[in-house]
N, C-alpha and C positions, 0 to 999 in steps of 0.2 A: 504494500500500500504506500509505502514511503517515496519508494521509488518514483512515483510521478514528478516527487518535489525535487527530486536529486540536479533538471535543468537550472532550479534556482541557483545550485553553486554555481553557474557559470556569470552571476549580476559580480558575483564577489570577485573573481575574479578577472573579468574585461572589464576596463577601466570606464571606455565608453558608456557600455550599459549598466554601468553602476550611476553612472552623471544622469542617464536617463530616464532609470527608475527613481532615483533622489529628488529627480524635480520633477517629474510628477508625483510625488509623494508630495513635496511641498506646495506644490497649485493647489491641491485639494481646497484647502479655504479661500482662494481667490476663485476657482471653480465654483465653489457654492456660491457665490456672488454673485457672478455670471449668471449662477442658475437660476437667482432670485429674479433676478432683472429679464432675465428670459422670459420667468415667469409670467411677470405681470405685464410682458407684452403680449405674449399668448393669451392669457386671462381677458386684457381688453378685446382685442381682435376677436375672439370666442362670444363676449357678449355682445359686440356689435355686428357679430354673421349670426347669432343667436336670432336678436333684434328683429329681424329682417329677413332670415330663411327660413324662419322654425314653418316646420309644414309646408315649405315649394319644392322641395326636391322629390318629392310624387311623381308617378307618372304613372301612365294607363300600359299596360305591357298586351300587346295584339298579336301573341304568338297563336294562340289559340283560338281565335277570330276567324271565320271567313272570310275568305276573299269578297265575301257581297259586299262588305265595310269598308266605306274608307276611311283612313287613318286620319285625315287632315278634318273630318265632321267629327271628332271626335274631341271634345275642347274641355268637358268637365267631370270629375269623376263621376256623376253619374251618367254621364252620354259610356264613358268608358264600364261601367256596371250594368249597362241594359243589354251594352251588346255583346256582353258576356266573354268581359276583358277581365284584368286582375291588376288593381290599383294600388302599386308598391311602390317602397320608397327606397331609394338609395342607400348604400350600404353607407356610404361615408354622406352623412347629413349635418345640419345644425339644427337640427330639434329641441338641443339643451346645451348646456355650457360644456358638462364634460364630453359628449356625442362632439361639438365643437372644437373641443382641445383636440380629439380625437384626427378629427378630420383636419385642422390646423397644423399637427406633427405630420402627417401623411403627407400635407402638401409642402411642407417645409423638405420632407426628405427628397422634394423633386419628381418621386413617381408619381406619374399619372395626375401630374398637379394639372395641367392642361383641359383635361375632361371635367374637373372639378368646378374650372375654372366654365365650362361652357353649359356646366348645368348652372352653375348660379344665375351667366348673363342669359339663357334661354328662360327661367324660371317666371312664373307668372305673379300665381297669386296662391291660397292655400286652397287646396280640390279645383283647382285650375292645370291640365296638362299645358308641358309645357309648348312654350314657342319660339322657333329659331331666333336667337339674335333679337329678344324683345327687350334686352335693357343691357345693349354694349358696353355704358358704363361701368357695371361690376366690375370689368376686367382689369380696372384702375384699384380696385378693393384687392381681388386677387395678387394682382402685380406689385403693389405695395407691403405686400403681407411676403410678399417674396425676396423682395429686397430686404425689407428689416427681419423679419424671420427666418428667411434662412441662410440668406448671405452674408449679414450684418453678425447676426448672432454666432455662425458658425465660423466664419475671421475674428467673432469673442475670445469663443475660445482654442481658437491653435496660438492665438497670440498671446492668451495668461502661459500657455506650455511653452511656447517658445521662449519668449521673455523669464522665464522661469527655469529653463534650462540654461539658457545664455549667463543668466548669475549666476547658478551653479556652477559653471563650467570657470566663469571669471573667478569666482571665491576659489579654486581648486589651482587655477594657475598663478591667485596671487599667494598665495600658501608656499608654492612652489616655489616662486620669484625670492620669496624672504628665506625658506629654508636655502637657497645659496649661498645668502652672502652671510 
């Protein structure tokens, strides 16, 4: 069982990956920081897509449908209930704050932030299918949430590591500079 740990001897002894475990050890509490501050941007952004989508991201699903229907007469969940569609909502929604946060990290990770993004600006109203390109503007909410949430935030933090290694790295060669002389 022990044996898994046995690669750890190798931090102790290469020099490098000792500098690079010891500062991220030491970011840890400038990390939590970051992570505070990440927080309550996430938190805001959550309740103002909260605000404003809880219940659009519906939609009438026409698999099951005959072909006698067409899909564009079809505008509210009950036109999509008569003719005997099934009225779901999207897996990644803003229904609520945490469903929000949710969907907020997804798109911060970049996957599939693009669709997320075209269901918002398609969205209508609540038990309203949606409709292509019926409020362009989101895309400035999405796009904004991209930039501070995911870019912003995540040059947060490789920069508390980076900078956090770079002084470990100096405190170790000025240690070294004084043990010369």
């Amino acid at each position: 069982m022990l044996r898994v740990l046995r690669p750890l001897r190798m931090i102790s002894r290469n020099e490098g990956l000792k500098i690079a475990v010891i500062s991220l050890i030491n970011a840890i509490p400038q990390i939590i920081n970051a992570l505070v501050i990440a927080l309550l941007f996430y938190v805001l952004f959550a309740i103002f897509a909260t605000t404003y989508f809880k219940g659009r991201f519906f939609s009438c699903l026409t698999d099951n449908i005959e072909d006698i229907v067409d899909p564009s007469e079809i505008i509210s969940k009950w036109d999509c209930l008569n003719v005997g569609g099934d009225w779901i909502n999207s897996v990644l929604n803003f229904d609520n704050v945490l469903q929000s946060l949710a969907s907020l990290f997804v798109l911060s990770s970049t996957e599939g932030w693009g669709d997320i993004m075209y269901q918002g600006v398609d969205a209508v109203d609540i038990d309203l299918n949606p409709q292509e390109d019926n409020n362009t503007a989101w895309a400035f909410f999405f796009m904004s949430f991209m930039i501070i949430g995911s870019l912003f935030m995540l040059n947060l933090f490789v920069s508390i590591v980076v900078n956090t290694y770079y002084g470990e790295k100096e405190k170790l060669y000025k240690n070294e500079q004084l043990s010369k002389y």
